[in-house]
N, CA, C and O atoms as a GROMACS GRO file, in nm:
protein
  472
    1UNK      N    1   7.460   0.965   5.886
    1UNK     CA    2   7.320   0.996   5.906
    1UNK      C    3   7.239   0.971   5.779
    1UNK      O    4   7.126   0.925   5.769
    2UNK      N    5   7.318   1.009   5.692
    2UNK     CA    6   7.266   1.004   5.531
    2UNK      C    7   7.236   0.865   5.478
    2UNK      O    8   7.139   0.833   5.410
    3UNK      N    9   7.334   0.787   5.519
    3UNK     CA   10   7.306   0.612   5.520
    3UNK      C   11   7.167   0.552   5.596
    3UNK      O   12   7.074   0.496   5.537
    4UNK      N   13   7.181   0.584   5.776
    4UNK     CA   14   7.104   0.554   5.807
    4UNK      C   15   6.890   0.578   5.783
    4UNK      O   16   6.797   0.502   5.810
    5UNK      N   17   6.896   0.721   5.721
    5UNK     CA   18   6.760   0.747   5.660
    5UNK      C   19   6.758   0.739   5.548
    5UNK      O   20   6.679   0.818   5.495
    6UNK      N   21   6.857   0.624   5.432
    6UNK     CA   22   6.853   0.561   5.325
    6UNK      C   23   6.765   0.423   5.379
    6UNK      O   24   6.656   0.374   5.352
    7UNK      N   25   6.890   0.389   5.482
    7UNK     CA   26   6.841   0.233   5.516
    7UNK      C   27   6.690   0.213   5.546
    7UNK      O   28   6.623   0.132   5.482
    8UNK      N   29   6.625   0.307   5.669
    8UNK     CA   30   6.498   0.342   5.680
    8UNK      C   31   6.401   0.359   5.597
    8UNK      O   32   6.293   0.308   5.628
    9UNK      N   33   6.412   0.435   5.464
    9UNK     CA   34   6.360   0.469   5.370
    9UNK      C   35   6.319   0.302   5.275
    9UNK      O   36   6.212   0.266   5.226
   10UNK      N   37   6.435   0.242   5.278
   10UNK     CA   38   6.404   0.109   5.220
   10UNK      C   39   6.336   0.027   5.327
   10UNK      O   40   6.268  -0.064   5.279
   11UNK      N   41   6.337   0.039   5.510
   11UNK     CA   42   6.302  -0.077   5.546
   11UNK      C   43   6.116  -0.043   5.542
   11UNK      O   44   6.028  -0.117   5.585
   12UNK      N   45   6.098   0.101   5.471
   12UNK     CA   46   5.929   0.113   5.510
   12UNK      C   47   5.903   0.061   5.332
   12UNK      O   48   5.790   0.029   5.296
   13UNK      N   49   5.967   0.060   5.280
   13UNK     CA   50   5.910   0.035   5.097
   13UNK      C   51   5.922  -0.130   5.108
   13UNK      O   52   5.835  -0.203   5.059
   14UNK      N   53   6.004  -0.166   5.155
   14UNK     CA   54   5.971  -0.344   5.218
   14UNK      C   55   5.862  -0.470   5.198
   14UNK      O   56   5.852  -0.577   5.138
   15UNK      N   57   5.781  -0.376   5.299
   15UNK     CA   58   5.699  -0.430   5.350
   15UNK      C   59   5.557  -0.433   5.185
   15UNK      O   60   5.485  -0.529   5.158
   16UNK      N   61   5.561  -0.307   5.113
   16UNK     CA   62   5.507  -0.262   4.996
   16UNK      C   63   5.490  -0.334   4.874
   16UNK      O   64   5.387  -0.352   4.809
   17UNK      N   65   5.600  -0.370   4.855
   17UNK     CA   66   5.680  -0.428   4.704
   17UNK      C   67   5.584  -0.628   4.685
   17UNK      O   68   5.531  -0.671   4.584
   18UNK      N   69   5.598  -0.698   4.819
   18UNK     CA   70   5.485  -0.815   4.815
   18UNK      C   71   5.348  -0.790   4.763
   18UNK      O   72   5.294  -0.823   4.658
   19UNK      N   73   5.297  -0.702   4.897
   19UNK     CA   74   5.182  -0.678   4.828
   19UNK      C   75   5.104  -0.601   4.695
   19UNK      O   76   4.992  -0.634   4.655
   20UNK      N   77   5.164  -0.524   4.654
   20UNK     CA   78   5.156  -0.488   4.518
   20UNK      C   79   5.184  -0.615   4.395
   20UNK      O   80   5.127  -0.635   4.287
   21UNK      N   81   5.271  -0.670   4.449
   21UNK     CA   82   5.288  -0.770   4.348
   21UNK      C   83   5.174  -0.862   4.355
   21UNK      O   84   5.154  -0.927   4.252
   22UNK      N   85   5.090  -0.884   4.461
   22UNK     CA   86   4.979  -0.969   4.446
   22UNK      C   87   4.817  -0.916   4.400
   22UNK      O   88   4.706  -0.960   4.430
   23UNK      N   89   4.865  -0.788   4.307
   23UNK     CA   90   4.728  -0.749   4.271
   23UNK      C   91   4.715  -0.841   4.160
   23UNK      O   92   4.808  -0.898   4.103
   24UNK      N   93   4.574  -0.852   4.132
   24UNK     CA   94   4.567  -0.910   4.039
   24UNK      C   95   4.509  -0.857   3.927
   24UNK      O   96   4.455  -0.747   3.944
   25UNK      N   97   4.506  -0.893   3.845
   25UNK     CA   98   4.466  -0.781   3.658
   25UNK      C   99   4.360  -0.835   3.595
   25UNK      O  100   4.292  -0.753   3.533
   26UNK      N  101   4.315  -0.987   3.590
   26UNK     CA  102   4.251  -1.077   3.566
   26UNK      C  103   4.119  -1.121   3.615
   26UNK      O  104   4.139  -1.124   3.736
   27UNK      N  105   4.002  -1.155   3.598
   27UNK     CA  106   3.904  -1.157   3.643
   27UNK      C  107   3.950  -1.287   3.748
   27UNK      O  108   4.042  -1.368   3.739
   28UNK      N  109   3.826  -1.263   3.865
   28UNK     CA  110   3.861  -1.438   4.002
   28UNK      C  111   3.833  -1.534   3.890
   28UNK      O  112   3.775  -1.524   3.782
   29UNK      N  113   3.909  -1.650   3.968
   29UNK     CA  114   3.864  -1.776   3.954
   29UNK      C  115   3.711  -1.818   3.923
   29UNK      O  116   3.620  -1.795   4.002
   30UNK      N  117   3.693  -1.881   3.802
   30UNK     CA  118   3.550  -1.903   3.796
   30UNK      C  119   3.546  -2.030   3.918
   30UNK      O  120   3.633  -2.113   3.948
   31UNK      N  121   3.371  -2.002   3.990
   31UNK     CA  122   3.371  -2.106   4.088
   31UNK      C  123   3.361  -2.200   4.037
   31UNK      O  124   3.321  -2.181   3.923
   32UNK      N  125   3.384  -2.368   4.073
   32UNK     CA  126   3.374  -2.472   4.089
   32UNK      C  127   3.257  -2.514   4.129
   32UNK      O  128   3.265  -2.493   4.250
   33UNK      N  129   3.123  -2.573   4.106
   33UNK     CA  130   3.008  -2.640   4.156
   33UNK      C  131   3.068  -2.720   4.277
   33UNK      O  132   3.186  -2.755   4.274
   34UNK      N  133   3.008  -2.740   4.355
   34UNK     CA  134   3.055  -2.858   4.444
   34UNK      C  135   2.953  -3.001   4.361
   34UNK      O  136   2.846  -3.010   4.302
   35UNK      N  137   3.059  -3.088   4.400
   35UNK     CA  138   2.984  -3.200   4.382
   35UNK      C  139   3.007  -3.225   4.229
   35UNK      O  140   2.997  -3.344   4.201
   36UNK      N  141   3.038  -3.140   4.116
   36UNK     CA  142   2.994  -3.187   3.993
   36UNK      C  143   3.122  -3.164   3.926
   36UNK      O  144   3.221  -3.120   3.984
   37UNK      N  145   3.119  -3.199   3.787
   37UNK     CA  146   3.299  -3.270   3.756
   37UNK      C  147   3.266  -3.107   3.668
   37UNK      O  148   3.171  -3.051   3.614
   38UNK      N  149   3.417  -3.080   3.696
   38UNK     CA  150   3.456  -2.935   3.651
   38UNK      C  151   3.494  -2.917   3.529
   38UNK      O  152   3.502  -2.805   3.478
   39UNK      N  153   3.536  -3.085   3.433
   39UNK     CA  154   3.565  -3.109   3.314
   39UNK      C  155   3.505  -3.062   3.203
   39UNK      O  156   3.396  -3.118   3.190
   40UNK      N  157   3.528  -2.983   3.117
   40UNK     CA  158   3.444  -2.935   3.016
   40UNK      C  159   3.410  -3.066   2.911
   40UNK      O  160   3.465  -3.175   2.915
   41UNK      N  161   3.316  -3.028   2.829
   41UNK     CA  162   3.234  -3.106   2.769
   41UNK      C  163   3.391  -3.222   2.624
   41UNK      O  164   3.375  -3.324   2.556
   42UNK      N  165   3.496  -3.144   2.640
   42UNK     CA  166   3.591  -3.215   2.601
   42UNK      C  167   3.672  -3.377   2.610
   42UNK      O  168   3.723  -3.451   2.526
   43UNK      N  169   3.649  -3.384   2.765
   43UNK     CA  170   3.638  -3.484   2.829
   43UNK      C  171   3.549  -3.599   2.819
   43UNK      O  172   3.591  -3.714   2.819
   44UNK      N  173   3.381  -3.556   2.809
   44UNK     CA  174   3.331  -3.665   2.750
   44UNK      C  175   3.321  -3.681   2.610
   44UNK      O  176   3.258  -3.783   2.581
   45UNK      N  177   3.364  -3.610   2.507
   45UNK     CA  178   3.404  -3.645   2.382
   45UNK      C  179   3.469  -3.744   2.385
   45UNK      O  180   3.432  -3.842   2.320
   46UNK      N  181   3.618  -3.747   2.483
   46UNK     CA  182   3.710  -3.826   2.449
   46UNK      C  183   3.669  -3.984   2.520
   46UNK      O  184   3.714  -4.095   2.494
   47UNK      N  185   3.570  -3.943   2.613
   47UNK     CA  186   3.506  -4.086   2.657
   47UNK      C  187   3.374  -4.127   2.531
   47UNK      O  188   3.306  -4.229   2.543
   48UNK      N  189   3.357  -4.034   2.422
   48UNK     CA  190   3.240  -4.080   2.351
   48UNK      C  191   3.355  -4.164   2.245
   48UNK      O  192   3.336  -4.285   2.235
   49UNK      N  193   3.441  -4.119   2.187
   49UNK     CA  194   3.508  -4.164   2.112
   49UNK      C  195   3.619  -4.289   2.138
   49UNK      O  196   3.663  -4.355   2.043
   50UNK      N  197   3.661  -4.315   2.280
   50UNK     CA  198   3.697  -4.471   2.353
   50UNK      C  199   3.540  -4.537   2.331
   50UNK      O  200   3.548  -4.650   2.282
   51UNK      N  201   3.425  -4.499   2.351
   51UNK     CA  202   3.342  -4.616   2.344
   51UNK      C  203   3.272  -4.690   2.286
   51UNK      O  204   3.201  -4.790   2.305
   52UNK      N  205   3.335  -4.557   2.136
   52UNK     CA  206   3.254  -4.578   2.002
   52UNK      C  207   3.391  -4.667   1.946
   52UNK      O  208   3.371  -4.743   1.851
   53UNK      N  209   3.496  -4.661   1.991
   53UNK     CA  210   3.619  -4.716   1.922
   53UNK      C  211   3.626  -4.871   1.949
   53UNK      O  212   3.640  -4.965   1.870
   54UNK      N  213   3.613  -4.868   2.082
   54UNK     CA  214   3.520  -5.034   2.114
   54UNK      C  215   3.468  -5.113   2.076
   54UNK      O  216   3.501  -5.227   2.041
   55UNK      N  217   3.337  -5.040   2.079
   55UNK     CA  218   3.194  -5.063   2.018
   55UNK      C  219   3.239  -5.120   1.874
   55UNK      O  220   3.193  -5.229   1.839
   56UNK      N  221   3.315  -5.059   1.800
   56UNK     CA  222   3.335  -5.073   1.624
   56UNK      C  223   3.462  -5.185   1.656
   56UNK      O  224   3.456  -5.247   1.550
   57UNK      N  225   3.522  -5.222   1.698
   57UNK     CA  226   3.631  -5.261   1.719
   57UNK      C  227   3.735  -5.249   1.700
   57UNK      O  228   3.828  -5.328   1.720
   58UNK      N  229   3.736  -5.092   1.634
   58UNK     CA  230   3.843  -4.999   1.632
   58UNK      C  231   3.968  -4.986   1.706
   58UNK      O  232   4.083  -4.975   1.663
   59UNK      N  233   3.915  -4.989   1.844
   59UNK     CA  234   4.015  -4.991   1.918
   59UNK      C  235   4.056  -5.146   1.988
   59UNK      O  236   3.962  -5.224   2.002
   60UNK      N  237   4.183  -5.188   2.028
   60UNK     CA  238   4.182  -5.313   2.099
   60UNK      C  239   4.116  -5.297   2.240
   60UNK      O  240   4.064  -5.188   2.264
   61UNK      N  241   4.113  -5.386   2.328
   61UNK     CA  242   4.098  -5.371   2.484
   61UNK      C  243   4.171  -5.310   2.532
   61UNK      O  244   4.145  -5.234   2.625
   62UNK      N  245   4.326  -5.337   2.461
   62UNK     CA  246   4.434  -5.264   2.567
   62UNK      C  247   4.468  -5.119   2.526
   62UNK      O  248   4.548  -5.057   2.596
   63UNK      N  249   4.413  -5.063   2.423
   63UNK     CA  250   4.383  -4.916   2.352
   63UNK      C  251   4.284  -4.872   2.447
   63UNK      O  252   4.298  -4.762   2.501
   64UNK      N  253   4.182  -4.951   2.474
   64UNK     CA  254   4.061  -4.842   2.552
   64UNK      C  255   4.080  -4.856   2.696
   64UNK      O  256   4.028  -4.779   2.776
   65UNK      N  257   4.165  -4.969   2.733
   65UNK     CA  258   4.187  -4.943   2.883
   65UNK      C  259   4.264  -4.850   2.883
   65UNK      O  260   4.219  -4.739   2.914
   66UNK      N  261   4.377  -4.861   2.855
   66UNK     CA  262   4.502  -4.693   2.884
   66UNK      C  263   4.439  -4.599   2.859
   66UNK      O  264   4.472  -4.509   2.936
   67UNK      N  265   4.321  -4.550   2.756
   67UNK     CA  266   4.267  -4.475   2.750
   67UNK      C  267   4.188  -4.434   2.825
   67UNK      O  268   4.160  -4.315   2.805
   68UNK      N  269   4.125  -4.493   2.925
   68UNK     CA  270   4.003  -4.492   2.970
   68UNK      C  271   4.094  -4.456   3.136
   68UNK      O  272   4.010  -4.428   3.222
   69UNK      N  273   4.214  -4.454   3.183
   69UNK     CA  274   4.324  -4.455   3.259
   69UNK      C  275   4.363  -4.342   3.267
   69UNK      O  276   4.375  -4.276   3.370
   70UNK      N  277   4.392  -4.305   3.138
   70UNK     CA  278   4.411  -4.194   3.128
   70UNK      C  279   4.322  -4.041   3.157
   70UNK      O  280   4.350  -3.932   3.206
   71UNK      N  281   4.184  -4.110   3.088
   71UNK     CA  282   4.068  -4.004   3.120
   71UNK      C  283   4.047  -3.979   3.240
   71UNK      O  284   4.021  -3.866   3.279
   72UNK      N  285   4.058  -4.122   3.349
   72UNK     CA  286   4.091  -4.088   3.508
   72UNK      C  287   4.120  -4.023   3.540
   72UNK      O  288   4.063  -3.936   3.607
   73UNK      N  289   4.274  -4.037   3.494
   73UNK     CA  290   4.394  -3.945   3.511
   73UNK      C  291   4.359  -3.762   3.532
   73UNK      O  292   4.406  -3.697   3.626
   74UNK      N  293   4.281  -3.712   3.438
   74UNK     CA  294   4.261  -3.616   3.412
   74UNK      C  295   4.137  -3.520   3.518
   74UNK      O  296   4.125  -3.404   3.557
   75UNK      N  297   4.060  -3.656   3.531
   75UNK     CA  298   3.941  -3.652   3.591
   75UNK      C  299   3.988  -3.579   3.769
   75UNK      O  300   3.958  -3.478   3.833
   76UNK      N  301   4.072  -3.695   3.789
   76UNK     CA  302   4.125  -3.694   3.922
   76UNK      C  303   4.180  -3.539   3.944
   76UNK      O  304   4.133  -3.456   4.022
   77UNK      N  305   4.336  -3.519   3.818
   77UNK     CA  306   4.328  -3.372   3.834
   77UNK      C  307   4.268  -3.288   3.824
   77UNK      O  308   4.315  -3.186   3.874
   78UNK      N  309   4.141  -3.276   3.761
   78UNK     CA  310   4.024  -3.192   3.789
   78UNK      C  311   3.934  -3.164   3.931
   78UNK      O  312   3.873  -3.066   3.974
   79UNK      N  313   3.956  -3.280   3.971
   79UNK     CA  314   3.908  -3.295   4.110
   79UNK      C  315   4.007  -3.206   4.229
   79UNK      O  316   3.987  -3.137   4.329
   80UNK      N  317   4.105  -3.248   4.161
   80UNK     CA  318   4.217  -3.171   4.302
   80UNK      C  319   4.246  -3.004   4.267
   80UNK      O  320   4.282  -2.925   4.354
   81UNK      N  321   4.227  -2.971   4.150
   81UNK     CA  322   4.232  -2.866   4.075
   81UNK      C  323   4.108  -2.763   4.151
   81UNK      O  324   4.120  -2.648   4.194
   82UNK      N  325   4.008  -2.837   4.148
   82UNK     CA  326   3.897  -2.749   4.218
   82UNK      C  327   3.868  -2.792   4.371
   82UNK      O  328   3.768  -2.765   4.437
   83UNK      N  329   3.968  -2.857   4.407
   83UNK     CA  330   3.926  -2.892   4.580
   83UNK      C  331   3.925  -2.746   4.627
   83UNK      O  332   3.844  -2.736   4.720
   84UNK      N  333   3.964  -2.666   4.608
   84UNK     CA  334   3.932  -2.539   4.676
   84UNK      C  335   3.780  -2.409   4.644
   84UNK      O  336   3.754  -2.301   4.696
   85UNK      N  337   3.697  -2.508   4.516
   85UNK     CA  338   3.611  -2.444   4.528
   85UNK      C  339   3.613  -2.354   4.384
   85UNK      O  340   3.511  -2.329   4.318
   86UNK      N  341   3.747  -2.311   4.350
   86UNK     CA  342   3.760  -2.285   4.263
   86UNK      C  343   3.851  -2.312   4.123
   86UNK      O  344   3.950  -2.382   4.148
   87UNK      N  345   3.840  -2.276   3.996
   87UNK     CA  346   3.899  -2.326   3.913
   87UNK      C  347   3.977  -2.194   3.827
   87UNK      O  348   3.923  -2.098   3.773
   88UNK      N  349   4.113  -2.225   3.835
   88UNK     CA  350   4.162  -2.063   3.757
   88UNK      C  351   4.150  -2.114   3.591
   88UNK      O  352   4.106  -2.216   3.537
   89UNK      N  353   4.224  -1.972   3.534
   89UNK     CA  354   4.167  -2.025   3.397
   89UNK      C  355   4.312  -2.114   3.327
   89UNK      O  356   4.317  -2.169   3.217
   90UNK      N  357   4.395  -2.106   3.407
   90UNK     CA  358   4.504  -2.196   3.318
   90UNK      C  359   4.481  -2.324   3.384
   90UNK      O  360   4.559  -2.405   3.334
   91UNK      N  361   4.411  -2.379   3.473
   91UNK     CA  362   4.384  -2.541   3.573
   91UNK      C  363   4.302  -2.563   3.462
   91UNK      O  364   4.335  -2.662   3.397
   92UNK      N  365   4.201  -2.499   3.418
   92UNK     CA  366   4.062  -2.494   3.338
   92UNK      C  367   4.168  -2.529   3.174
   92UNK      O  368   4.181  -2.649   3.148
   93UNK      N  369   4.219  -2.456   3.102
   93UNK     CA  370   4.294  -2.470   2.975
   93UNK      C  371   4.369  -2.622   2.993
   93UNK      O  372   4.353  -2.715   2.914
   94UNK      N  373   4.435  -2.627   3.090
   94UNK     CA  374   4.520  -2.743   3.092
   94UNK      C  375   4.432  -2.886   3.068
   94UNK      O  376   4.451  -2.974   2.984
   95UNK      N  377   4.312  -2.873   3.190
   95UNK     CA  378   4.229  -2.975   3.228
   95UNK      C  379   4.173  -2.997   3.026
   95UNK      O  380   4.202  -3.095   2.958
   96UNK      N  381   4.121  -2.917   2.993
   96UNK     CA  382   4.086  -2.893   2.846
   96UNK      C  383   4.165  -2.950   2.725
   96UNK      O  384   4.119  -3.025   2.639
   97UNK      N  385   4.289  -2.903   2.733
   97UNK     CA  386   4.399  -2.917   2.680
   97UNK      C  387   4.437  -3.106   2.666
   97UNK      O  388   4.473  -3.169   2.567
   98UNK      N  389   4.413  -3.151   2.803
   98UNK     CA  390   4.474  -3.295   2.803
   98UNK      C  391   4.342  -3.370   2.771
   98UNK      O  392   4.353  -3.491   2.756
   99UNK      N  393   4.201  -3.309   2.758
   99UNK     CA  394   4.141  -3.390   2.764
   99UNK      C  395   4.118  -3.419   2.573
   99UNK      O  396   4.104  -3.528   2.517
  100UNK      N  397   4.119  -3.273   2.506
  100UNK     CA  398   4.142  -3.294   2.354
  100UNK      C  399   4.258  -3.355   2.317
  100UNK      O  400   4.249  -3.412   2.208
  101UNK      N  401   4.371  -3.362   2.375
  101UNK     CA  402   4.481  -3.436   2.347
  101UNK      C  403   4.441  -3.572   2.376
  101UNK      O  404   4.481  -3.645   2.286
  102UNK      N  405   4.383  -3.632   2.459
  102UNK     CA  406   4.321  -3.782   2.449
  102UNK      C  407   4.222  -3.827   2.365
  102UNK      O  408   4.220  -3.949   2.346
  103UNK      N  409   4.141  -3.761   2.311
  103UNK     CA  410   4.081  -3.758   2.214
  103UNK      C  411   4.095  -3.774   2.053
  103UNK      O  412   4.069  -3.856   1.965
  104UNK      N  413   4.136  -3.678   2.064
  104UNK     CA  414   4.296  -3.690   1.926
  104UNK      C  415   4.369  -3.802   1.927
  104UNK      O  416   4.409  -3.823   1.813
  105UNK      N  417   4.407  -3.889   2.009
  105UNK     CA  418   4.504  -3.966   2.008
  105UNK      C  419   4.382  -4.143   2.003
  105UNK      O  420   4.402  -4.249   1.944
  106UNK      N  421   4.308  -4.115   2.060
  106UNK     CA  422   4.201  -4.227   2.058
  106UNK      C  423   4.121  -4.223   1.949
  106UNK      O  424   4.057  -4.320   1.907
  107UNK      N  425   4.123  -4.096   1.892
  107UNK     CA  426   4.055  -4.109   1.733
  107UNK      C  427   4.162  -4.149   1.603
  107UNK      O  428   4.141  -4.216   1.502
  108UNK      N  429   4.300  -4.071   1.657
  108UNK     CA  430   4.373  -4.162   1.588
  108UNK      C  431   4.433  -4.300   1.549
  108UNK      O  432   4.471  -4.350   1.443
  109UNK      N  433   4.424  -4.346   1.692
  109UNK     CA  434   4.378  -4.480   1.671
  109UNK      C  435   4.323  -4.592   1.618
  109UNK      O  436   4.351  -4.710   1.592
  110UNK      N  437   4.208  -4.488   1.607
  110UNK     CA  438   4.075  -4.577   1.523
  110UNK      C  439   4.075  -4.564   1.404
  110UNK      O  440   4.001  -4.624   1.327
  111UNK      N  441   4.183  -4.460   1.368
  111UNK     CA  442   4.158  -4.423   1.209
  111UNK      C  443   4.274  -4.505   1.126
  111UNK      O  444   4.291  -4.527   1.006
  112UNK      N  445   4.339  -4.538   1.234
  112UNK     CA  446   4.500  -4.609   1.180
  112UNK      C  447   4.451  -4.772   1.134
  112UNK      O  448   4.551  -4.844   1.134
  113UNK      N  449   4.367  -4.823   1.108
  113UNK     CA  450   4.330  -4.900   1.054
  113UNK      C  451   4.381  -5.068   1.065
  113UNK      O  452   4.361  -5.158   0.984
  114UNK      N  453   4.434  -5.071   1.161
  114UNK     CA  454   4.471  -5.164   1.225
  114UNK      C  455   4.416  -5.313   1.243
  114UNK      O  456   4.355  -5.325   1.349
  115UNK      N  457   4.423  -5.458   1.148
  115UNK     CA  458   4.330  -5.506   1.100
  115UNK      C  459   4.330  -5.681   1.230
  115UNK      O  460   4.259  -5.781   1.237
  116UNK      N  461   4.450  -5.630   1.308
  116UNK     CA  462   4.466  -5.764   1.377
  116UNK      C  463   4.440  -5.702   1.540
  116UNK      O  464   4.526  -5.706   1.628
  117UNK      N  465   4.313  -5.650   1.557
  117UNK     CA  466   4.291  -5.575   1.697
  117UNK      C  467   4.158  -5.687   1.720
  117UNK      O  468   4.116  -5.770   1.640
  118UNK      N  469   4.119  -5.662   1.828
  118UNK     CA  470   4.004  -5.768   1.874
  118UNK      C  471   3.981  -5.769   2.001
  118UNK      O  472   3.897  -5.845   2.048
   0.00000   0.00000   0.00000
């Protein structure tokens, strides 16, 4: 008997243990605009600095295309990141994250001094 209103006792705490685990501690998702790129202002840095790398001839063609591929890249996951309207804050860090990491890497570029590019 002692078993069976053990077993009971666990099959009502069950149902409990999910939903508690889905509280959340953290402020919502900041919304997403519809229509407008969710990319923080990081992103077009790293497109100011492919076009200034160009422009100077800093960078080769085939430096600012992968680059410019890449910024896609990012763009696109930003896009699918907020298809729901909203953006959490680690989609938001990451999106951030890769877009200063392209940046960095396209300014390094330009700084590496590279004298047979064209």
């Amino acid at each position: 008997m002692r078993t069976l209103a053990f077993v009971a006792a666990i099959a009502l705490l069950v149902p409990v243990v999910p939903v508690a685990a889905q509280r959340s501690t953290g402020p919502a998702p900041a919304p997403a605009l519809p229509g407008s790129s969710v990319v923080g202002p990081s992103l077009g840095r790293a497109s100011d600095a492919i076009r200034d790398g160009r422009r100077s001839g800093q960078l080769s063609r085939g430096e600012a295309k992968r680059a410019r591929r890449e910024r896609g890249q990012i763009d696109t996951l930003a896009d699918r990141y907020s298809a729901d309207g909203y953006l959490s804050d680690s989609e938001r860090r990451e999106i951030d994250t890769r877009a200063e990491v392209l940046r960095a890497t396209v300014n390094a570029e330009r700084l590496r001094g590279d004298t047979r590019r064209r």
